[in-house]
N, C-alpha and C positions, 0 to 999 in steps of 0.2 A: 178969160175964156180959154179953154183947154179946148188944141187941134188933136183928135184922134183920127186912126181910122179903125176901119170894123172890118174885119171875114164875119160875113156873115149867109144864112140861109135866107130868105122871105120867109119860106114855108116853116119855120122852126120859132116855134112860141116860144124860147130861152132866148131866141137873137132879137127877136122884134120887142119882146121885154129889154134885153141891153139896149139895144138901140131908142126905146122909152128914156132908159133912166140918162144916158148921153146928152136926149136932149133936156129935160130937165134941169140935167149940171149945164145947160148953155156951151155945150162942146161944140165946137166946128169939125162938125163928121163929115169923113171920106169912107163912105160906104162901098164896099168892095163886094160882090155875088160874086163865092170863090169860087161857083161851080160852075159861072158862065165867063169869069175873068182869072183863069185857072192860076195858082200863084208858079212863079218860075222856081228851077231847083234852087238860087241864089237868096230867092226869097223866104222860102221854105226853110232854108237854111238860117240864114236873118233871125227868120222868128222862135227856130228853137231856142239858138243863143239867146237873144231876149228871152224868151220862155225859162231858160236855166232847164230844157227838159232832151229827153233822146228820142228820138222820131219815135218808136213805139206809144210813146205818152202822148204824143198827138194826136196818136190812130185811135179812130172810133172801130175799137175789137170788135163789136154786136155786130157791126156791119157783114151784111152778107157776106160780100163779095172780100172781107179780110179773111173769112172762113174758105170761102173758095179757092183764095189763091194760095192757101196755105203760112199766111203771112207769122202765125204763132212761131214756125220753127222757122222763119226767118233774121238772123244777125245782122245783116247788115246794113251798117247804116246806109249808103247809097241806094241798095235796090227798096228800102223800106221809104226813103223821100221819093224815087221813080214812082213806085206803085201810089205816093197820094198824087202827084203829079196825073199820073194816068187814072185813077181812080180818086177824083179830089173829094167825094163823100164819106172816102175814108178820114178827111181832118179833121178834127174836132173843133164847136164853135161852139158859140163865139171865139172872136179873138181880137182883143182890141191891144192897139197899140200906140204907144203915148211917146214921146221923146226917145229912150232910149230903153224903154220898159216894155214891157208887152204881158199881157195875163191872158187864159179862157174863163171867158165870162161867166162860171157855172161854179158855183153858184152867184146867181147874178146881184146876192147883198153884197161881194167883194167889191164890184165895181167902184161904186162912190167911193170907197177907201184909197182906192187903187187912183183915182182922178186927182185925189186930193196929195198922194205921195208925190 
C-alpha cells in the first residue's frame, strides 16, 4: 500500500478522477483542499523541488486573477510562490505526492506509473 497525499480541488473533475484512481491502487490518501488548507511558502517550496519545476510551471496562467495581477512579467521566484500563497487557485492540480517524488496529476493516465516508481 502506497501513503500519498493530494492537493487537490473537490470541485475539479481531473482531482476527483486522481483521487478515483489512488483509491483503486489501495493508497492511504492524505487529501489536502489546498484552497481551504492553504499550503505554507516551505511547503510550496518542497513541492517544487519534488516537482523538478519553477513556480511559474505551477501557476495555472488561464487563471484570472494571474492576468490581473500581471503575474506574466513577473521573475521572481519569491513573489511568484507569495501570490499562489495569497491566491492558492493559481496552483495547479492535482498534485500528489509520494515519498520523496511528487507529480501533477494531468494527465491523470501518469498517475498509476507514477505510484508504481
Amino acid at each position: 500500500m502506497h501513503e500519498v497525499t493530494i492537493w487537490y480541488n473537490p470541485n475539479c473533475s481531473k482531482c476527483r478522477e486522481a483521487l478515483a484512481i489512488l483509491d483503486e491502487n489501495e493508497c492511504e490518501i492524505v487529501a489536502v483542499e489546498y484552497l481551504k488548507t492553504i499550503p505554507t511558502k516551505d511547503e510550496i517550496t518542497t513541492a517544487l523541488t519534488m516537482l523538478g519545476m519553477n513556480p511559474r510551471e505551477l501557476m495555472r496562467t488561464k487563471e484570472e486573477i494571474y492576468s490581473e495581477l500581471d503575474l506574466g512579467a513577473e521573475d521572481d521566484y519569491d513573489n511568484l510562490v507569495d501570490a499562489m500563497i495569497k491566491h492558492p487557485i493559481l496552483i495547479e492540480r492535482p498534485i500528489i505526492f509520494k515519498d520523496s517524488k511528487a507529480i501533477i496529476g494531468r494527465p491523470t493516465s501518469a498517475i498509476a506509473k507514477f505510484l508504481q516508481g
